[in-house]
C-alpha positions in Angstrom: 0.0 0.0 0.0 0.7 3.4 -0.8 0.4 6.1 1.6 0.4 10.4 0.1 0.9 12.3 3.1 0.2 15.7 1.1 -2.1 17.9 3.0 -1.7 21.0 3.9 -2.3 22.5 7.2 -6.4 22.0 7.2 -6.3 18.8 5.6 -6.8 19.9 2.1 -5.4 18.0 -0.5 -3.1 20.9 -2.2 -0.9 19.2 -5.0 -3.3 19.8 -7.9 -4.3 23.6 -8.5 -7.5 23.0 -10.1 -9.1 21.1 -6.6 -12.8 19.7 -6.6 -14.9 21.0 -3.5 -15.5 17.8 -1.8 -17.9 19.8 1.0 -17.4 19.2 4.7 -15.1 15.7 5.7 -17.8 14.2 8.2 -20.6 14.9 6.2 -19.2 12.9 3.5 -18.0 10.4 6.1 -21.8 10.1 7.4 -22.9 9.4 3.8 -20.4 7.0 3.1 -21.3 5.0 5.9 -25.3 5.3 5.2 -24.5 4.0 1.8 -22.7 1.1 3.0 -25.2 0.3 5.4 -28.2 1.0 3.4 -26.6 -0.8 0.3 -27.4 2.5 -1.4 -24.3 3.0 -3.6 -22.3 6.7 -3.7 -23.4 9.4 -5.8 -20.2 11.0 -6.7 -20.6 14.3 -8.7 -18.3 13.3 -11.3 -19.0 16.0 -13.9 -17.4 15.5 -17.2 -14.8 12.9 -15.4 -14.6 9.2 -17.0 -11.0 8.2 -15.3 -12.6 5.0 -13.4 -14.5 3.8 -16.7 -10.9 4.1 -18.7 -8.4 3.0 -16.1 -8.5 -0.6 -16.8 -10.4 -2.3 -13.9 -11.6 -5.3 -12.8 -15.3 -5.2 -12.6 -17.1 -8.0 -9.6 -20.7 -8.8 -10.5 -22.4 -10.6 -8.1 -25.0 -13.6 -9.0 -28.0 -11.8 -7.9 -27.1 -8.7 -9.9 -29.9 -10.3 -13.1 -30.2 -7.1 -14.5 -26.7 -5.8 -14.7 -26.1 -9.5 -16.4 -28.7 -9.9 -19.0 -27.0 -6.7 -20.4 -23.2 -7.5 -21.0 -22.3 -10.2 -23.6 -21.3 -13.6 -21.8 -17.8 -13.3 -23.3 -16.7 -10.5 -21.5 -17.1 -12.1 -18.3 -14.8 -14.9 -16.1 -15.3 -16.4 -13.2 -14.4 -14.4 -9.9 -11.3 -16.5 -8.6 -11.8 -17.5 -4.9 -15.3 -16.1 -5.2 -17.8 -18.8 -5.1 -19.6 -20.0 -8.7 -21.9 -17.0 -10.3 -19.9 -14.5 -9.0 -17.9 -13.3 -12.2 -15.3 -10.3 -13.5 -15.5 -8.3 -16.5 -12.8 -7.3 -17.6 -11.8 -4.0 -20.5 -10.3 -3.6 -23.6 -7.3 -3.0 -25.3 -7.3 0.9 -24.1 -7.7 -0.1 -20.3 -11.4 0.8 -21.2 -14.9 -0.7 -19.7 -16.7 -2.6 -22.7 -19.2 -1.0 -21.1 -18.4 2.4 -22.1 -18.7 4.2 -25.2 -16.6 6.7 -25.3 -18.5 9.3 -23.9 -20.5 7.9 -21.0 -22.1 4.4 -19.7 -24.1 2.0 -21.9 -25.8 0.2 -19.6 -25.8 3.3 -16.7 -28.9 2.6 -14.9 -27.9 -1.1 -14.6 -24.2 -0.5 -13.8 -22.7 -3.6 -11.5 -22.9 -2.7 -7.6 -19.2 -2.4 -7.9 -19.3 0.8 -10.0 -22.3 2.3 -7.8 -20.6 2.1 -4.6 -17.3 3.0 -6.5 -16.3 6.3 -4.7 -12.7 8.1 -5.6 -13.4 10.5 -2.8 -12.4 7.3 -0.3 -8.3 8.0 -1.6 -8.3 11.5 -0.4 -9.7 10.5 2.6 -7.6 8.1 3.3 -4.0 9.3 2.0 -4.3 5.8 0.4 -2.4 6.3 -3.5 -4.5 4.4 -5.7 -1.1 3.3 -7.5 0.9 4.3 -10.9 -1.5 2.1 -13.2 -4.2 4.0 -12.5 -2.7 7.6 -13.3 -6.1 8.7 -14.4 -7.6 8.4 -10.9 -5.1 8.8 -9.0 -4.9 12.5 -10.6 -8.6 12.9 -9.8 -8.5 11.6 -6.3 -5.6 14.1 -5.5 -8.2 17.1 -6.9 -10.7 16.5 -4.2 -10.6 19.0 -1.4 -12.5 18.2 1.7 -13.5 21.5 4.2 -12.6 21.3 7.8 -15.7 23.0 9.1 -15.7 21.9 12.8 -13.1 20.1 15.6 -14.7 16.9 14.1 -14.2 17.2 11.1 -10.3 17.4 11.9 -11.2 14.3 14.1 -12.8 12.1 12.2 -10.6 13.0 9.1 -7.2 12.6 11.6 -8.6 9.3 12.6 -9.5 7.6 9.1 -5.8 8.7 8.0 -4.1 7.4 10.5 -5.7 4.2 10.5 -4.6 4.0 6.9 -1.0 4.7 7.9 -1.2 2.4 10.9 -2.4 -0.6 8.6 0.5 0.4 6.2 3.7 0.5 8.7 2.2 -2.6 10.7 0.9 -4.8 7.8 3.4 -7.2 8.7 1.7 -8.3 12.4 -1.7 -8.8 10.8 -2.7 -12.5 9.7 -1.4 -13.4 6.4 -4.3 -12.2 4.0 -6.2 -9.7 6.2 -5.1 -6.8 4.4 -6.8 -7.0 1.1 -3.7 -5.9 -2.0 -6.5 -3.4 -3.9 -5.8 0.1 -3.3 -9.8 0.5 -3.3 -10.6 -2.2 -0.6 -7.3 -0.8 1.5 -9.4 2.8 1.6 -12.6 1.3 2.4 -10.9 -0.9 5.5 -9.4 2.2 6.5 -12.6 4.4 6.4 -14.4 1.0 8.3 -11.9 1.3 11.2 -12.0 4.8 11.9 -13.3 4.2 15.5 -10.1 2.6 16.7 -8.2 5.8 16.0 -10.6 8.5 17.8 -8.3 8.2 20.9 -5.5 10.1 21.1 -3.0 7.6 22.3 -3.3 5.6 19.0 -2.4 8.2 16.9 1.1 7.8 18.3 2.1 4.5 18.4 5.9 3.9 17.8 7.6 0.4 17.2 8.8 -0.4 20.5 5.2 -0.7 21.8 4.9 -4.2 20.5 1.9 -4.7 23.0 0.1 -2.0 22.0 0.5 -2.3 18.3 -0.7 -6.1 18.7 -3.9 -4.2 21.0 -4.5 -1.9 17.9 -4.4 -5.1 15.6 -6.9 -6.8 17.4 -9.2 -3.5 17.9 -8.7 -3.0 13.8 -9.9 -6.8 13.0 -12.9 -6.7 15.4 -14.0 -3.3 13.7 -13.5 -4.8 10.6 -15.6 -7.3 11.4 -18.1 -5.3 12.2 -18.3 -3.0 9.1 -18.3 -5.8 6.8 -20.8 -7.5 8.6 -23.2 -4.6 9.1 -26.9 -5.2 7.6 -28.0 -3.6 5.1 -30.8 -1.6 6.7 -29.5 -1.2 9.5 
């Protein structure tokens, strides 16, 4: 994982003159989390933007998703590996592209796979979380987003999803072997789902000599990552 420690002093991502507003952190955060429990999907004001539809990703479509299926031709999709059977991947063309896309917007937009409608860019600069060289055109975008610090919690709630993104990062090695997923995207999201371990002001300053306490953290991190993934949808 990739950390971009590049904010200036309110948290503002400042390495890209022409920023996005992003609004207030929390009240992003608060929607991001009511659309992961309410299995509502982001809505992300991309404007004329198309960098995730052309950045050459892998696209999960779940079984149940009928609709989203019945649309794209059979021989664009593979089975998911380690994903159980019906779960499948579509992958893009030659240009990196989304088969789905035709060059100017979505083909099959209102039935668009779950993964593209909880897709949210806005999770990187949230995070600090570089969404790595291969994916230049997102990674520019995500760097143009610029959250406002409009109250103390704003600072604390955006503090604590970025430091549990760097704490995840310089301690990957005590977690179990495969608990940190290797996407960029579901690194972000874990980080975001975890931000409740890192409200305390004693975890934001964990050094490597205190081996009990990082092992404390580790254990706090899995349980709350439990949790998030686990959370109903509806509830």
């Amino acid at each position: 994982m990739k950390i971009r420690w590049t904010t200036g002093r309110d948290g503002v991502f400042t390495n890209d003159t022409q920023v996005i507003a992003a609004g207030g952190f929390l009240r992003w955060f608060e929607k991001f989390w009511d659309a992961r429990l309410h299995q509502k999907g982001s809505h992300v004001p991309c404007g004329g933007c198309r960098a995730c539809c052309t950045s050459a990703y892998f696209i999960h479509i779940r079984p149940d998703e009928t609709q989203t299926l019945a649309r794209i031709p059979n021989d664009l999709l593979f089975a998911a590996p380690e994903l159980p059977e019906g779960h499948v991947l579509m992958g893009y063309d030659e240009n990196g592209h989304c088969p789905m896309y035709t060059g100017e917007c979505c083909s099959i937009y209102a039935y668009r796979p779950k993964t593209y409608r909880d897709y949210d860019c806005r999770v990187f600069a949230a995070t600090g979380i570089s969404v790595g060289d291969d994916k230049a055109s997102v990674e520019h975008q995500s760097r143009r987003w610029t959250f406002q610090m409009n109250s103390p919690q704003d600072q604390q709630y955006f503090a604590a999803v970025q430091t549990a993104a760097l704490f995840i990062n310089k301690y990957a090695h005590y977690f179990p072997p495969g608990f940190i997923p290797p996407n960029a995207t579901q690194q972000a999201v874990m980080a975001v789902g975890v931000y409740n371990v890192f409200l305390e002001r004693e975890t934001h300053d964990i050094d490597e000599n205190q081996t009990r306490l990082i092992y404390q953290t580790v254990e706090r991190i899995m349980a709350a990552d439990k949790s998030f993934r686990a959370a109903p949808a509806g509830g």
